[in-house]
C-alpha positions in Angstrom: -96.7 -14.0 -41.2 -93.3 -14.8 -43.2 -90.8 -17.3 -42.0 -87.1 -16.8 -43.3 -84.5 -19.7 -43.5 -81.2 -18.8 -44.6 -78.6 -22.0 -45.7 -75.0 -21.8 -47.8 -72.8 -20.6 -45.1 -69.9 -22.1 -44.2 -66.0 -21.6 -43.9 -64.0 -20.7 -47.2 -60.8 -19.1 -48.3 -60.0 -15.9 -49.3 -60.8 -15.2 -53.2 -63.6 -17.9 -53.0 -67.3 -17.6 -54.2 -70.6 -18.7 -52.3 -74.4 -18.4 -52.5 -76.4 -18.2 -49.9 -80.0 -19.1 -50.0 -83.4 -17.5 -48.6 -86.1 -19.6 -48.4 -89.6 -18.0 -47.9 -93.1 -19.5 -46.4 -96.3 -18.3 -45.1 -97.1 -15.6 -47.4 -97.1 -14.7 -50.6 -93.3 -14.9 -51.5 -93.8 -12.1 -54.0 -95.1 -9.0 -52.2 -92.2 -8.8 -50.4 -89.6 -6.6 -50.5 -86.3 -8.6 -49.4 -82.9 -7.8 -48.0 -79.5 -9.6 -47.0 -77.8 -7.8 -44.0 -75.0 -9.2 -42.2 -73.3 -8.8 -38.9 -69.4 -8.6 -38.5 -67.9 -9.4 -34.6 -67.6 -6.1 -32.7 -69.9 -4.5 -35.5 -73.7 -3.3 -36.4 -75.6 -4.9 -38.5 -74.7 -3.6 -41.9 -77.0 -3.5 -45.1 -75.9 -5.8 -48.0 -78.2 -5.2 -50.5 -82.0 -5.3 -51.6 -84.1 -6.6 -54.5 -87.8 -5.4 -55.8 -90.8 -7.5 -55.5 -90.1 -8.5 -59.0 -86.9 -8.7 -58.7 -86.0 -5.8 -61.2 -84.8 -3.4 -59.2 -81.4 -4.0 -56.7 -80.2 -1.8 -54.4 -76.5 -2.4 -52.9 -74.1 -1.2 -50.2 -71.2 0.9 -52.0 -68.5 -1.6 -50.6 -70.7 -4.4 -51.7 -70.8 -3.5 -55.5 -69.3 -5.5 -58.1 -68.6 -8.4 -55.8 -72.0 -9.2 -54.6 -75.2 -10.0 -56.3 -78.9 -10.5 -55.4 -81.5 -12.2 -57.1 -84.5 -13.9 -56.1 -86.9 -16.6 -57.8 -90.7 -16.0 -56.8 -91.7 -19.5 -58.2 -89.5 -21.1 -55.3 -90.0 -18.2 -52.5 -86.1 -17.7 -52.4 -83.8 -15.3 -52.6 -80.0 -15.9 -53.2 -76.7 -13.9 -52.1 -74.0 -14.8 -54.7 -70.3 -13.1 -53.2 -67.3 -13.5 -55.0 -63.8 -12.4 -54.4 -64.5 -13.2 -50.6 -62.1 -11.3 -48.4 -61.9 -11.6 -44.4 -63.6 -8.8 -43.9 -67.0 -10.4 -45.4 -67.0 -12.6 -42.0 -70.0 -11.7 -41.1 -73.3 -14.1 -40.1 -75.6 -12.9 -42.7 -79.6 -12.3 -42.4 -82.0 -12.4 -44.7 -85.1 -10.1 -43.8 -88.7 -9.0 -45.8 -90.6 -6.0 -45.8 -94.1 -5.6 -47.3 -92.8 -2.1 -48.7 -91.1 -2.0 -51.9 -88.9 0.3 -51.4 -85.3 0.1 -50.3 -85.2 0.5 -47.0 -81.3 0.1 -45.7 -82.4 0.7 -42.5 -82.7 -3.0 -40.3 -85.3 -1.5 -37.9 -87.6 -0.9 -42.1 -87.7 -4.6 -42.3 -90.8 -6.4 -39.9 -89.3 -10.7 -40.8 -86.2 -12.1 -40.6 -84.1 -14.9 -40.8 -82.0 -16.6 -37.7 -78.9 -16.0 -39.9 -75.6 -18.4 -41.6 -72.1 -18.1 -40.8 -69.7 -16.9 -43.2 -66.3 -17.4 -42.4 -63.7 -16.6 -44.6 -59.5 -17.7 -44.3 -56.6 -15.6 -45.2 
């Protein structure tokens, strides 16, 4: 019922910034819950963060704090991942996903839509 296409990825140095993008269709962009997750090699599926169907409310990973930040615009059905600071260890393909519940859920198996992921790759 909601089709997630994630875009921004790419390969950047350490100490870099990027945004990824999340762009929503199918339903109605703003009853959703949404998340960014992201998947290291030889790792789980880790929980970056979460934002409100409003967008006022975030919810982040501990490690994530301070460096990352999500927002979302209802108007264009996206939602956005802005990292700064980027180190290696944030290589990682990183999924968007959405959730009729607004709650946040930082449990992948919560979230029912998802996103086929972007590449982050980041240099020492």
């Amino acid at each position: 019922q909601v089709q997630l296409v994630e875009s921004g990825g790419g390969l950047v140095q350490a100490g870099d910034s990027l945004t990824l993008s999340c762009v929503a269709s199918g339903r109605t962009f703003s009853w959703y819950r949404m998340a960014w997750f992201r998947q290291a090699p030889g790792k789980e599926r880790e929980l970056v963060g979460t934002i409100s169907w409003s967008g006022g409310s975030t919810y982040y990973q501990d490690s994530m704090k301070g460096r990352f930040t999500i927002s979302r615009d209802n108007a264009k059905n996206t939602v956005y991942l802005q990292m700064n600071s980027l180190k290696p260890e944030d290589t990682a393909v990183y999924y968007c996903a959405a959730d009729r519940t607004d709650l946040p859920f930082k449990n992948a198996a919560a979230y029912d839509y998802w996103g086929q992921g972007t590449q982050v790759t980041v240099s020492s």
